[in-house]
N, C-alpha and C positions, 0 to 999 in steps of 0.2 A: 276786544272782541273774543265773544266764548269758540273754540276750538274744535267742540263736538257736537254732534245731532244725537238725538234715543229717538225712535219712535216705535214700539212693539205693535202696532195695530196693524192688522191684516188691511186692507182697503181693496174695495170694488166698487168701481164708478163704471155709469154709461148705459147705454136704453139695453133693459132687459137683465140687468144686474142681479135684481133681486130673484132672480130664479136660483142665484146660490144659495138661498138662506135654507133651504132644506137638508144639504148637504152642510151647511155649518150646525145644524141644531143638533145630526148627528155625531158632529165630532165633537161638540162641548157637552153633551150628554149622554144618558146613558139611559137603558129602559128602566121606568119606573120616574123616572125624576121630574121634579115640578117646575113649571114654566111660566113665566109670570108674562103676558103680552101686554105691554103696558103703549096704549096710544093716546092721541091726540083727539082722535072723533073716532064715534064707527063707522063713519065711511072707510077708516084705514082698514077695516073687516072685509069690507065689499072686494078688494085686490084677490085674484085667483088666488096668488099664494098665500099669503092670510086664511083665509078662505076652505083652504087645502091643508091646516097645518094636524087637526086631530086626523084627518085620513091618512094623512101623511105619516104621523108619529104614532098609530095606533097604542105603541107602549109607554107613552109620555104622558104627561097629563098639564093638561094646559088651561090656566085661569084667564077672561081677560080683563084688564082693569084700564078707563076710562080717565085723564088727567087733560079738563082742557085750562087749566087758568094758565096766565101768563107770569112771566116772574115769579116763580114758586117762594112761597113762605115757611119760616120755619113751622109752624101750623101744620100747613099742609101737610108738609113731610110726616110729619106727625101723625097727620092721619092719614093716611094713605099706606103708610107703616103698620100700624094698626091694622087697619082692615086686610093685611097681607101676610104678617108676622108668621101666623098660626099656618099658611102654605108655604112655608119658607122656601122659595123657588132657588131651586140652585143656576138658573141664567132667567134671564131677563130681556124680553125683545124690545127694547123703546122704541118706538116709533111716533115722530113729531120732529117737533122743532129744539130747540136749546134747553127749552123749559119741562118737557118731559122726559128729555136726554139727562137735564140735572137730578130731578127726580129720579131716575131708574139708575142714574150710577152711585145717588145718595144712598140708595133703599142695598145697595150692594153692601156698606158699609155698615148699616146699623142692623140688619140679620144676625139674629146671634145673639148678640147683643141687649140690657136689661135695659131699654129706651123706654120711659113713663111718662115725660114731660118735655116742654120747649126747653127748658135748661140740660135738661139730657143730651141735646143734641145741641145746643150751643156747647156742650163742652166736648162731645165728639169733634166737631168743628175745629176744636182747637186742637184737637191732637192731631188731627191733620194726617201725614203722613206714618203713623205709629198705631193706623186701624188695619187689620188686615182684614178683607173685602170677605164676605162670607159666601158671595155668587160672584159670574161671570156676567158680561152684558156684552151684547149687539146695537150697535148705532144705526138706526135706519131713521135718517134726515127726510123729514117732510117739507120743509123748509132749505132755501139753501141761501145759506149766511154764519150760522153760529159758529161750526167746525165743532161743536160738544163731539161728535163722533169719535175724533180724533185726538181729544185732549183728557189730561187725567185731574182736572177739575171740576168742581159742581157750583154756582153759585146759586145761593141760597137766600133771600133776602126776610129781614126781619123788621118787620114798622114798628112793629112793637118798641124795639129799641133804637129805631131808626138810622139801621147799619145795613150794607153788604156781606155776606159773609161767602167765605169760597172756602169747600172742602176739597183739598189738595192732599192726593194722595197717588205714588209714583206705581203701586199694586193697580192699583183701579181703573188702569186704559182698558179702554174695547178689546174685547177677542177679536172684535173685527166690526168692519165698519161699509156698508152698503148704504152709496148715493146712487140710485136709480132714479132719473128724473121724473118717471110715471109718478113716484110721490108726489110732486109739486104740481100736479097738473091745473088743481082746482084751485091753488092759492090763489089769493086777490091780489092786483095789481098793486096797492098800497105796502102790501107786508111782504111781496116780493123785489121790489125795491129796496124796502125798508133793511130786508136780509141781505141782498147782494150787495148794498155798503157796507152793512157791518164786516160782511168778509171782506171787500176792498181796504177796509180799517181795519181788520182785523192783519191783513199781510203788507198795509204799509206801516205801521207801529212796527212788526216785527221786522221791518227792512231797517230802523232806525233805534230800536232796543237795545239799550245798555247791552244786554247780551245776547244781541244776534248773532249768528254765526254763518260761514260759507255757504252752508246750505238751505238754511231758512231762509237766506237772502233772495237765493236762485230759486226757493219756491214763493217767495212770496210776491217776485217778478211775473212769474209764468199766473201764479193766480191773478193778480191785476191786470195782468195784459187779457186774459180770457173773460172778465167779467167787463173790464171798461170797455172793449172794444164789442160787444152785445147789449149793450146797455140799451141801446137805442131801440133795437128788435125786442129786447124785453119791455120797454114803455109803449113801444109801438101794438104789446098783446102779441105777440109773433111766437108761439110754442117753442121754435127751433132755438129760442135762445136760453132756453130750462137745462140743458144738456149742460152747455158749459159753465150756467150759474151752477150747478150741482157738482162737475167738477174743478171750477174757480175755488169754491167754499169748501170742500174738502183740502187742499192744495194748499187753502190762506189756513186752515186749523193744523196740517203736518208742517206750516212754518210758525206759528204762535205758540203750538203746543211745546216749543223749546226756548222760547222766550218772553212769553205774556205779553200783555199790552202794555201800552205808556198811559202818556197824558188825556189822549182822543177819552179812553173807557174811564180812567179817572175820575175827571172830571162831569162824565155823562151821569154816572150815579147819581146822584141827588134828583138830577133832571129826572130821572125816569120814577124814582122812588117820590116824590114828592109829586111831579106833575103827570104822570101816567104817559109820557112822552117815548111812542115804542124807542127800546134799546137801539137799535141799527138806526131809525133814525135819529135819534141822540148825537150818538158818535158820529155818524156824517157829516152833520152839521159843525161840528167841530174839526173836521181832518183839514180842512183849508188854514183857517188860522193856527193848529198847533205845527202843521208842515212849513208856515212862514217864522213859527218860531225857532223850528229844531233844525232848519232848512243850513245855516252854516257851522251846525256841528255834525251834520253827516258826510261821513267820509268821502261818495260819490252819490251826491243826489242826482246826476242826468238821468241815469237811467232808471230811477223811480218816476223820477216827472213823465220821460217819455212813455213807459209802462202805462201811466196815468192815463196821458193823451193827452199834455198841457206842457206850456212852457213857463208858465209861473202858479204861485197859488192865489191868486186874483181867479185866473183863466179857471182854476180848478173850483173854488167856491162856486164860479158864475156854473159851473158845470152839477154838479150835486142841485144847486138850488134847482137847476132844471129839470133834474129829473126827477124831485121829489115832486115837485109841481105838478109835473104832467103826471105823475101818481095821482094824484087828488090830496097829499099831504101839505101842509106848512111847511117851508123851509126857513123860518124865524123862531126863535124863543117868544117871541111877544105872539105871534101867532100859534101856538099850544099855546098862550094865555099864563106866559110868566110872567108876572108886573116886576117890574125896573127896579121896583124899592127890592126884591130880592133877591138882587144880582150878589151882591155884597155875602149874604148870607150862606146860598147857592156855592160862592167861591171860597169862600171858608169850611164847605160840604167836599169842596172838590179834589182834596189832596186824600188818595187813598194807597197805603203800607202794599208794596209787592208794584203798584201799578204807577203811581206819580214818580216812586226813587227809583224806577228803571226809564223814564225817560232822561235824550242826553240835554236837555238844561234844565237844569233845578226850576221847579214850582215853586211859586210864593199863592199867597194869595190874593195879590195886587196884578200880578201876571195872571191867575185864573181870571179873574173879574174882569181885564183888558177881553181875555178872550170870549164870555160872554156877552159882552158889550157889544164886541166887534160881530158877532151870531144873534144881534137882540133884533 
């Protein structure tokens, strides 16, 4: 077990949060500087403060640019880079969910920078950690599930070559990071769900990651205890439970952010990249049987389970399957429309570098393929 926590991101959760972002734009900038507001829709425009940012900043100068796709491509990036280059914004407001968060912490790194082509940036990619960020960024979560707020990764994905890619780089955390729940107010029941497992997966992997540690453990408890025990008010459409999905998913990203995931997001990749299967529910689907797998090499698994609100992973599977349901989502691979003949293939897709060798029992790909089988 790793011995230390980093985490440099400022954080503010809770109704009414983002009334600091006026006073953060001040402290990350200075008069004259470019601003790049990069959202998800422009309903995120309609919010007072949005709304309020050229009155507010009269000596600032403020672009706004529009990112709704989901799972960002190297493409994208690409152009989206492009079209921004030439106002090289020295900070960056994202505002969205995981997928414009990656976006706006990628676009940090390649400012600056002689970017002309997709291989341009698959080879920034690779240097990973050895880019120094040319802007600052703000995390404002529209969604609550990813933690991108709170983490110094981007994933990027590429069809083209038909890989995941993650830029990982320890300069490029948030200045700071605003979960106000007013974001999420309009989300859809589906992808609200869909997000509050992924951060339930997101801080039960880190309670069982090769390199967890002390304190990732004790926040990735408190986030699953806050998300699983609302769960029901949030399927039931009950607002009051946006608050703590918002700061659950912050909470599960300040404990992954020092550990990454395991086997759960592994193994999802392909799922999502191949069959359009949102991410969070991907990984969901998957937390029941790799917990039955990793379940006697974690050092004290009770108090994840109880965190959970289950006393075995039977109890917990039946538990997820229900709440994607009352979503209106599939809680089977064969319902997204995987056929059987590509479980095989799918599990030979599932072992991915930084994510399968930090779970603690070795992946094969005879063990992936049990566990889509057993989610088919």
């Amino acid at each position: 077990m790793n011995l230390t926590f980093y985490n440099p991101v400022r954080t503010i959760t809770g109704a009414g949060s983002l009334r600091h972002l006026d006073a953060l734009i001040r402290s990350l900038s200075t008069a004259g500087d470019h601003i790049l507001v990069l959202a998800w829709d422009p309903c995120v425009y309609d919010n007072d403060v949005f709304a309020s940012l050229e009155k507010n900043h009269p000596d600032r100068i403020f672009r706004r640019r529009i990112f709704s796709a989901s799972n960002p491509t190297v493409n994208q990036l690409l152009r989206i880079y492009k079209e921004t280059r030439d106002f090289a914004p020295s900070l960056i407001l994202a505002a969205g969910g995981g997928s414009v968060m990656d976006i706006g912490k990628s676009l940090c790194c390649l400012y600056g920078r002689n970017i002309e082509n997709a291989n341009d940036i698959r080879n920034l990619i690779a240097e990973g950690g050895d880019v120094r960020p040319a802007s600052a960024w703000i995390g404002i979560p529209t969604t609550s599930g990813t933690g991108s707020e709170v983490t110094c990764w981007a994933t990027i994905w590429d069809p083209e070559q038909g890989k995941k890619r993650s830029l990982e780089n320890h300069r490029n955390f948030a200045a700071a990071a605003i979960a106000d729940p007013v974001m999420t107010k309009d989300l859809p029941l589906p992808l609200s769900v869909s997000t509050a497992l992924d951060a339930v997966s997101h801080a039960a992997e880190s309670y069982w990651a090769k390199s967890s540690n002390p304190v990732s453990q004790a926040l990735a408890l408190y986030a699953i205890r806050t998300i699983m025990q609302n769960m029901d008010d949030l399927t039931a459409g009950k607002g009051s439970a946006r608050e703590a999905m918002a700061r659950g998913s912050m909470i599960a990203g300040l404990a992954f952010s020092n550990t990454k995931t395991t086997a759960c997001h592994s193994i999802s990749y392909p799922l999502t990249l191949r069959y359009g299967i949102p991410h969070g529910t991907a990984v969901s689907m998957l937390l029941a049987p790799v917990l039955a797998l990793n379940k006697d090499s974690i050092k004290d698994p009770a108090p994840l389970l109880q965190a959970l609100g289950v006393r075995s992973t039977d109890q917990l599977g039946d538990k997820i399957r229900s709440y994607l349901t009352r979503s209106g989502q599939a809680a089977s691979l064969s319902g997204w429309g995987v056929p059987a003949a590509d479980l095989p293939l799918l599990a030979g897709q599932g072992i991915t570098k930084g994510r399968a060798d930090n779970n603690p029992v070795p992946l094969t790909q005879e063990i992936i393929e049990t566990i889509l089988r057993s989610v088919f």
